[in-house]
C-alpha positions in Angstrom: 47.9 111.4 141.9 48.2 114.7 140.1 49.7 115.9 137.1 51.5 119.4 137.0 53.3 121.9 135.2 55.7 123.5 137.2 58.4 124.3 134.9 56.7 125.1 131.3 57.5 121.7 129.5 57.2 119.6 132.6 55.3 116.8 133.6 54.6 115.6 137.3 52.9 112.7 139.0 53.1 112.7 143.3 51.8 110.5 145.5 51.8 109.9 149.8 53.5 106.6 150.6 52.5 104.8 153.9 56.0 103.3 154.3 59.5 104.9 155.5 61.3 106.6 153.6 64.2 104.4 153.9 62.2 101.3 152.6 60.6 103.5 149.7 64.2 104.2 148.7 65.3 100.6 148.8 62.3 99.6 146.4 63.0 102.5 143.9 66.1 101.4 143.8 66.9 97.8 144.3 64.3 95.8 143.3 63.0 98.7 140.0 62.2 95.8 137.7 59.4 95.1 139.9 57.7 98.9 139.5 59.3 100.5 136.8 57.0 100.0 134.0 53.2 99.6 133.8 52.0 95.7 134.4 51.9 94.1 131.5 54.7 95.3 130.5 58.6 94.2 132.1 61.9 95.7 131.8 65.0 94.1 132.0 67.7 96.2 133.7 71.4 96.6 131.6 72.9 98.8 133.7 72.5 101.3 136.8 75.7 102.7 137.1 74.3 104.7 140.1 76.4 108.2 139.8 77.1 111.2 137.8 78.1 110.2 134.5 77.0 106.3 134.7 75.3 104.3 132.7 72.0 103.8 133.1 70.3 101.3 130.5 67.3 98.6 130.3 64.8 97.4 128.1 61.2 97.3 128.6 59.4 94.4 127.2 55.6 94.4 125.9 53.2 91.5 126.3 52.9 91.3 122.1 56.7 90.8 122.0 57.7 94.7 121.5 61.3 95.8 122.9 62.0 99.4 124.2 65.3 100.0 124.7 66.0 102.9 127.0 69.7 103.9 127.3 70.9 107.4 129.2 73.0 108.6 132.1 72.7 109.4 135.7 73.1 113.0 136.3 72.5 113.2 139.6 72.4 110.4 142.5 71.6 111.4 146.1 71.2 108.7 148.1 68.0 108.3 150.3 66.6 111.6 148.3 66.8 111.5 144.4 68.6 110.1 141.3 68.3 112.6 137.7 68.9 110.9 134.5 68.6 112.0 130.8 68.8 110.1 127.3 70.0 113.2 125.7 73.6 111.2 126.4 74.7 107.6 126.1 77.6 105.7 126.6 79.4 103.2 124.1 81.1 99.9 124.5 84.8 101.9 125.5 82.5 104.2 128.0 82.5 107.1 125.6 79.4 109.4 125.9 77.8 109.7 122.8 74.8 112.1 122.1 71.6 111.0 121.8 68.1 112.1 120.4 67.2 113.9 123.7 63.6 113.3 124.5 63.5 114.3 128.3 65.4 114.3 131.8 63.8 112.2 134.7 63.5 113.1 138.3 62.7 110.5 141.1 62.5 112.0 144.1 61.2 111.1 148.0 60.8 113.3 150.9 59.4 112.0 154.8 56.1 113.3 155.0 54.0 112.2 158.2 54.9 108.4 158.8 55.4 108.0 155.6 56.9 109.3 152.3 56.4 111.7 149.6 57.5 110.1 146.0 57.5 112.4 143.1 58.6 111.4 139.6 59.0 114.1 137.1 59.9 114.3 133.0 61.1 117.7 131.9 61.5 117.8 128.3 63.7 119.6 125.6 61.0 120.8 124.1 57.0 121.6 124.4 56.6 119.5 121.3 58.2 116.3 123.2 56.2 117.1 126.5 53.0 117.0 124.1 54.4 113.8 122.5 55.0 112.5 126.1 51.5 113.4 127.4 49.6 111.3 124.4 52.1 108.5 125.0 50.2 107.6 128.1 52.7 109.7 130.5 49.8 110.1 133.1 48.1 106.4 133.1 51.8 105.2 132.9 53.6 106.7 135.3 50.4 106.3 137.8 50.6 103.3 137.0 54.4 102.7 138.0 53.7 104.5 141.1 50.8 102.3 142.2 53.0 99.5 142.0 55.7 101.1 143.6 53.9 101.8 146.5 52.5 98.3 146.9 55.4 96.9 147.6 56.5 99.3 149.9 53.6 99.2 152.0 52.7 95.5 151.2 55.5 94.1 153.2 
């Protein structure tokens, strides 16, 4: 795992998977309540609206009881390769956007790489204040964390 900067107000964690790339994408995608936040934590998923302009919405859940709703939108969906998605944006009930107190936009991405796959999950943030913010939050053990787990199931099965 490593952490970089490429763009100035960007975070970065890589890792190697030992699994296809088609199987790492089915896991990212299908079954992301199982990896998507750090054990103890869970997340219940809202919605995936999986394309440009749909909803994407869950809650994480701590182990003392604390709710983290995350609400955004997909900008970008690329199946077998990447999905974007920000919370500068919501949607309401009648599927209005709304704006939102933008923190970041997310980047999961995978790439073949040997016999197995490259996964790289990125947060570039409106601001180097909120990258700072994101960084003492945990962003590194976290997101490590959410990769580990990630890549156990795909190369656990």
């Amino acid at each position: 795992m490593t952490e970089t900067a490429d763009s100035p107000q960007e975070l970065s964690i890589t890792r190697h998977i030992a699994a296809p790339p088609d199987k790492v994408w089915h896991v990212l995608t299908e079954r992301q309540a199982e990896w998507w936040c750090p054990k103890p934590w869970t997340i219940t998923i809202v919605e995936q609206d999986r394309r440009p302009g749909g909803r994407a919405a869950m809650v994480m859940h701590g182990p003392d009881g604390e709710t983290m709703p995350q609400e955004g939108i997909y900008l970008a969906y690329e199946e077998g390769r990447r999905f974007v998605t920000t919370d500068a944006v919501g949607i309401d009930a009648s599927g209005d956007f709304l704006p939102a107190g933008p923190f970041m936009v997310g980047f999961w991405e995978i790439a073949a790489e040997g016999d197995g796959t490259r996964y790289t999950a990125r947060a570039r943030h409106w601001s180097a204040e909120a990258m700072e913010q994101h960084r003492a939050m945990g962003f590194v053990d976290g997101w490590t964390a959410c990769a580990d787990q990630l890549a156990a199931l795909c190369e656990g099965e």
